[in-house]
C-alpha positions in Angstrom: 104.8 91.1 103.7 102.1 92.1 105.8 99.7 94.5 104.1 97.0 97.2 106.8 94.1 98.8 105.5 93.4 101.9 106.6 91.9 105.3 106.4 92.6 108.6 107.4 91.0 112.0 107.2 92.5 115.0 104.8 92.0 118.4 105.4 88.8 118.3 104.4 87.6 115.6 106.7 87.2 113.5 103.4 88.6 109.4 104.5 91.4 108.7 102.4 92.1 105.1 101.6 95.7 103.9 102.5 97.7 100.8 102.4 100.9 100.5 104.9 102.8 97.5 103.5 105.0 96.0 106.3 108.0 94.1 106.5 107.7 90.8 108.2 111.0 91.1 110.3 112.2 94.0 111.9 111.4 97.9 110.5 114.5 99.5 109.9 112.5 102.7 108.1 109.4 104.1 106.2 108.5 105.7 102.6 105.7 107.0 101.3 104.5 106.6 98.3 102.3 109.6 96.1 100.9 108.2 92.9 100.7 109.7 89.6 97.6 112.2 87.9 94.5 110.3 88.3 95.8 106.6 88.8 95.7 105.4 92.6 97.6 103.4 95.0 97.5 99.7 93.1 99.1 100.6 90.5 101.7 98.3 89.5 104.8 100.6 90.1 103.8 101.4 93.5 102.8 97.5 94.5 106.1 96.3 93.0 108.5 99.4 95.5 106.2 98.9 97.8 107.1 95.0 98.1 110.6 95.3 97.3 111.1 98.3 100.0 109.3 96.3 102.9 111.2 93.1 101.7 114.4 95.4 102.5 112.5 96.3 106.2 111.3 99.6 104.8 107.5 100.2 105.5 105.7 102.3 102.7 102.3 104.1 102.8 100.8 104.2 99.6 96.9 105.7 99.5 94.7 107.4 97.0 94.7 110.6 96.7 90.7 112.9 97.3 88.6 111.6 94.7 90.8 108.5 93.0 90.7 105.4 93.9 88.9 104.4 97.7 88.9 107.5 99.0 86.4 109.8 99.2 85.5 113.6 98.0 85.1 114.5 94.7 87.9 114.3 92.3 86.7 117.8 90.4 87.3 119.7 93.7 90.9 118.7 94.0 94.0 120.4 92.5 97.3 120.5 92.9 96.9 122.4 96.5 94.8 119.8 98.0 97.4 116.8 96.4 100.0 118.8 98.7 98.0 118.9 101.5 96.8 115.3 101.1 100.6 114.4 101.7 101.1 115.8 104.5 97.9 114.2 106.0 99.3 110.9 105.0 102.7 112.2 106.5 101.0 112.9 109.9 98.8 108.9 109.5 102.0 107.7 109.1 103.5 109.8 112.4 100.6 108.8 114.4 101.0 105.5 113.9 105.1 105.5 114.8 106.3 105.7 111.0 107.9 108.6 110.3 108.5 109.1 106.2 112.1 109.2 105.9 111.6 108.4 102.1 109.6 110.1 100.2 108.5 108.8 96.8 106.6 110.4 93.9 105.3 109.2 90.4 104.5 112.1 87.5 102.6 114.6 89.1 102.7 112.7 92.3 106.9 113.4 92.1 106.0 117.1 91.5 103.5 117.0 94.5 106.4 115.4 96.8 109.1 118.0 95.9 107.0 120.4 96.7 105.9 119.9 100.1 109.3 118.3 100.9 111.0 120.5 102.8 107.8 120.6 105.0 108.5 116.8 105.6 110.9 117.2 108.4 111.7 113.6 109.1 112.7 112.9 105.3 115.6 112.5 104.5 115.7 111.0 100.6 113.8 111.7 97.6 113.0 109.6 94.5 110.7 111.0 91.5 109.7 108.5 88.8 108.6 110.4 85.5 107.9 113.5 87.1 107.6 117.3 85.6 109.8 120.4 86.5 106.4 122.5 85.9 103.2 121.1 87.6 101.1 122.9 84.8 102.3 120.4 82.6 99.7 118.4 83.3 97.5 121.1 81.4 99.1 119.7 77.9 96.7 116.3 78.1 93.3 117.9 77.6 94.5 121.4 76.1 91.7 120.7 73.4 88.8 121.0 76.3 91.0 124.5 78.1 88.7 126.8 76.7 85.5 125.2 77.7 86.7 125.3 80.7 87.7 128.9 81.4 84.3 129.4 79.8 82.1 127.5 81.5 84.0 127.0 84.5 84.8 122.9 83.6 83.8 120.2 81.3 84.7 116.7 81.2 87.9 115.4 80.2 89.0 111.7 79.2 92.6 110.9 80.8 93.5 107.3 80.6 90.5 106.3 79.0 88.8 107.4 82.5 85.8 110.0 82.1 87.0 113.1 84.6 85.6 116.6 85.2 88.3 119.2 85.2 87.3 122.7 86.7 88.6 126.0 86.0 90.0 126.3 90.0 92.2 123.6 89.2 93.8 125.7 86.0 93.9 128.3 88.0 95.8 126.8 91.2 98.2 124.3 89.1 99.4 126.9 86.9 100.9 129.4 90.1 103.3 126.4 91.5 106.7 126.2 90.2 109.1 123.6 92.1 112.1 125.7 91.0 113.1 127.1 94.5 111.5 123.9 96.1 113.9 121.6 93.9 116.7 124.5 94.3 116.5 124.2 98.4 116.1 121.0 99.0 118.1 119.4 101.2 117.5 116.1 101.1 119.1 113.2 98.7 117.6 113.5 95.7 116.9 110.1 92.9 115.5 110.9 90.0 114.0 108.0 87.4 112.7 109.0 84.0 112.3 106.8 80.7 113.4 109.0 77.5 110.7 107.9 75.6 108.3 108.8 78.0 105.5 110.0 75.8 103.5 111.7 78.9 106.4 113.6 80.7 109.1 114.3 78.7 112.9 113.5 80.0 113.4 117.6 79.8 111.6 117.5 83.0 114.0 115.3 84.3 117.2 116.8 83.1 115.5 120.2 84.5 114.7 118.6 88.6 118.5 117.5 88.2 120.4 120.2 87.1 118.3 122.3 89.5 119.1 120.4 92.6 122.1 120.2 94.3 124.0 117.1 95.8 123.6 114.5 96.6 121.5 113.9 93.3 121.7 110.9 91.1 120.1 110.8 87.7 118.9 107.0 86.0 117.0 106.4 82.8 114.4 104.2 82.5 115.1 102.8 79.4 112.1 101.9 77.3 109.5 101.7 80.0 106.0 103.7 79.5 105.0 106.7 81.9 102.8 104.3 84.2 106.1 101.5 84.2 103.6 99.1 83.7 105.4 96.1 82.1 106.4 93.9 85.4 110.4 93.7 84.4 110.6 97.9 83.9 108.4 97.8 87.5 111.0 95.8 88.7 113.8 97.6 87.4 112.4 100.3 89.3 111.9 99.2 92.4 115.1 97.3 92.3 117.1 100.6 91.4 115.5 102.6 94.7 115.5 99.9 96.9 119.5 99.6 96.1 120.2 103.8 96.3 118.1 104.5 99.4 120.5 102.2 101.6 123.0 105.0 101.1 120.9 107.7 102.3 119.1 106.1 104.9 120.2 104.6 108.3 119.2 100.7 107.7 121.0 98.3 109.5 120.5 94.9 109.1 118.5 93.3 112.2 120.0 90.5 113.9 119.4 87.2 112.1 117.1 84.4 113.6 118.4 81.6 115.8 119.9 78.7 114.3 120.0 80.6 110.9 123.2 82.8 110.8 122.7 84.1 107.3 119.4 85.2 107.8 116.0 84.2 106.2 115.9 83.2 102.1 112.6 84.3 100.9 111.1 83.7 97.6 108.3 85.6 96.3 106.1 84.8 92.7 106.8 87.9 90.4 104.7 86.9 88.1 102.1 84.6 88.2 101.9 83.9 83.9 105.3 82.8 83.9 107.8 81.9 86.5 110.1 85.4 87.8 110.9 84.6 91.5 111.8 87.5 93.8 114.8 85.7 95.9 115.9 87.9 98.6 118.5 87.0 100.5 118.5 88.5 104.0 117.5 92.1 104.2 120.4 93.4 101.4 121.1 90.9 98.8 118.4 90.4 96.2 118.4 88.9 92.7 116.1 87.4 90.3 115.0 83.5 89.4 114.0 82.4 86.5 113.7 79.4 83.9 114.7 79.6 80.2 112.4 81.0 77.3 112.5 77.3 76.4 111.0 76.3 79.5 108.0 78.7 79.3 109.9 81.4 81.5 111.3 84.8 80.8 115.4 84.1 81.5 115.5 87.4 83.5 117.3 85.2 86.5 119.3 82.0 86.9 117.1 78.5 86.9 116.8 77.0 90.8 119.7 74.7 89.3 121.8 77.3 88.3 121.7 78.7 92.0 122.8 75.6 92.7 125.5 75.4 90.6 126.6 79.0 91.6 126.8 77.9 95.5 128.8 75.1 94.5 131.2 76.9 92.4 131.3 80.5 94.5 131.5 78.0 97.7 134.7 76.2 95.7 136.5 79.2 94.8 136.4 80.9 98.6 137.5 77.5 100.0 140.4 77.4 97.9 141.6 80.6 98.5 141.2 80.3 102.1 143.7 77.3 102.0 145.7 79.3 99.7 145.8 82.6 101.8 146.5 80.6 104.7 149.4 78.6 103.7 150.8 81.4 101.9 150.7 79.9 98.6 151.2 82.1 95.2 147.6 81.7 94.0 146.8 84.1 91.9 143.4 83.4 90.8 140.6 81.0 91.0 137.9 80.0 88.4 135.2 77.1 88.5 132.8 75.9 85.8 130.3 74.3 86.8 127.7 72.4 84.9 124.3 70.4 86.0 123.5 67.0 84.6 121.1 63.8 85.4 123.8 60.9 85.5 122.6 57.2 86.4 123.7 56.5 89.9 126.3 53.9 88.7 128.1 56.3 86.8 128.1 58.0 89.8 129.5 55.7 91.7 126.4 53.8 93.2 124.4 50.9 93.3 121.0 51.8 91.7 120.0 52.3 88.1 118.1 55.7 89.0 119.1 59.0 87.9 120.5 61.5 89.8 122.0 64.9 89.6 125.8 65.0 88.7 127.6 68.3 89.1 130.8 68.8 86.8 133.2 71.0 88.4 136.2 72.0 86.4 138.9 74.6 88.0 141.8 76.7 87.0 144.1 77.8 89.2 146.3 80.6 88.2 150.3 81.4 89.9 153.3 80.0 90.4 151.9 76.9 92.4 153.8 73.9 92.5 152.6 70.0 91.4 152.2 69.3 94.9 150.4 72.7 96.0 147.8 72.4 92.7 147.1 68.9 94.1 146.7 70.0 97.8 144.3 72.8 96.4 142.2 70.2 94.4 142.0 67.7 97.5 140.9 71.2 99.4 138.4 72.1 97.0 135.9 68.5 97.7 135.9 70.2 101.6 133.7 72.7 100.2 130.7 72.8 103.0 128.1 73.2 100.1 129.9 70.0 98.2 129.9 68.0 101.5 126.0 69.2 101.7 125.5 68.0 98.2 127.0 64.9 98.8 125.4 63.4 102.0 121.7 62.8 103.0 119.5 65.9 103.5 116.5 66.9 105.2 113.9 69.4 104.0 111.0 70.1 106.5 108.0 71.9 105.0 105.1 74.1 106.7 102.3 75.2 105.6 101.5 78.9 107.6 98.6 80.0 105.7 
């Protein structure tokens, strides 16, 4: 993934720091990204869409918004005006620079900010909110022991996240007159909507209220047990695993043409987490799954082992030859199952000439219908013709490169 640095002026002429994550093949479409109440752009939620959407070809802008983060202004100017119209500076950034927002996704008061300008967002066409609130003023509840210092003396200082901020009456004032009601009502656009029921921050009310109010097409999916800020990496995940697999319905990506000499398309493997040993496998620019090793093994078992990918190409690459025989030959085969298991033999038990251990794959089939001796013999002769067998059985090459 290939990560630009930028900045871009608000309405204010303040810079705004921004971040355009880009995929590394083709780009097939664009998000952006609006973070939640006084967090900015690195958060972990927004890195881990942000990687899994540009994995998929989908470039996303994510950027702090006045005050937070790299960009500049002051934070105690800003309110829930200035958020709206710091989106649509990012929305024309990302114009200027040929990549229209056809997604549009925001996290708690970030999800409020991007339903709310929305339907000024002409060239989006999907929404997602993570943990957002019906009522922007909600925000209010977190320091309602400092409200009436700050009607009175027009702001005071306010701890939010363990971060010192000063709130000022203005931004009371403005938040309190926007309701998303009619926004949400009107909007025209496929709508997501992620919220954890134990969020302790924004309440899943919120969320049942942004659904109810919308029309189709709207789809609704908890969260589970994840925190407002999803900021456990397998809830960050779950996340970005759950947009990046909705959007495809809503958007216009097709898949881009694979490179030469590799008809399936590019396998690429990305660290999850550094502490343990998650891999990010995609596969291509639509299939995507998870690698893992065992609790055992010091990992996190949230994906099959490198050997048990191997063990499922064997055995998925099994069952399709067989019922390709079978389908072709008109044979009665009702149904196909292979076990496979992964063991270090010695090489003589294998078959060979040298005492060294090497890896033995045990496949065992079952093969349901009315087949005859002769046909369930034929099938089991069919199934050693399995490419990924023959590849497992003959001499290989791996050729490494080192690009950075």
């Amino acid at each position: 993934m290939v990560v630009e640095k930028f900045t871009f002026a608000n309405q204010d002429g303040h810079q705004l720091a921004a971040r355009l994550d880009l995929p590394e093949g083709p780009h097939l479409a664009s998000a952006l990204f609006a973070h939640c109440f006084t967090c900015s752009k690195d958060i972990l939620a927004a890195k881990r869409i942000a990687q899994r959407l540009a994995a998929q070809g989908i470039a996303v802008l994510r950027f702090d918004f006045t005050g937070l983060g790299h960009s500049g202004g002051e934070f105690s100017n800003t309110n829930f005006s200035t958020n709206m119209l710091d989106l649509l500076a990012a929305t024309q950034a990302m114009t200027e620079r040929g990549f229209p927002p056809s997604l549009l996704i925001g996290h708690s008061l970030g999800g409020a900010a991007v339903l709310a300008v929305a339907d000024q967002i002409k060239s989006a066409k999907a929404i997602v909110t993570i943990g957002a609130p019906f009522e922007p003023a909600n925000v209010i509840e977190h320091f309602t022991e400092k409200h009436a210092e700050i009607v009175e003396y027009g702001s005071a200082e306010v701890r939010l996240g363990g971060r010192p901020f000063t709130i000022r009456d203005s931004f009371l004032k403005d938040i309190s007159t926007h309701k998303l009601r009619e926004a949400v009502a009107t909007l025209g656009k496929a709508l997501l909507v992620l919220h954890a029921p134990r969020d302790e921050i924004v309440s899943i009310d919120n969320a049942a209220k942004i659904f109810m109010t919308a029309k189709h097409p709207k789809s609704f999916i908890t969260l589970d047990d994840a925190d407002h800020l999803i900021s456990r990496v397998n809830d960050a995940e779950y996340t970005a695993e759950v947009i990046s697999s909705w959007v495809s319905r809503y958007l216009d990506i097709r898949p881009p043409a694979p490179p030469p000499g590799a008809p399936e398309g590019i396998t690429r493997v990305r660290e999850v987490d550094p502490l343990g040993f998650l891999q990010d496998v995609m596969s291509g620019p639509y299939h995507h799954t998870l690698a893992d090793e065992p609790k055992a093994y010091g990992g996190g078992n949230k994906g099959m082992s490198p050997y048990g990918f191997v063990s499922a190409g064997l055995g998925a690459c099994t069952s399709m030859t067989i019922r390709m025989y079978a389908r072709r030959k008109g044979w009665p085969l009702d149904h196909v199952r292979v076990d496979v298991s992964h063991e270090k033999v010695h090489a003589q038990d294998a078959g060979g000439n040298s005492g060294e251990r090497i890896d033995g794959f045990k496949r065992e089939i079952t093969l349901e219908g009315d087949l005859t001796a002769d046909q369930r013999q034929k099938l089991l002769e069919i199934a050693d013709k399995c490419p990924v067998h023959r590849t497992l059985e003959r001499a290989n090459q791996v050729t490494t490169i080192l690009t950075k």
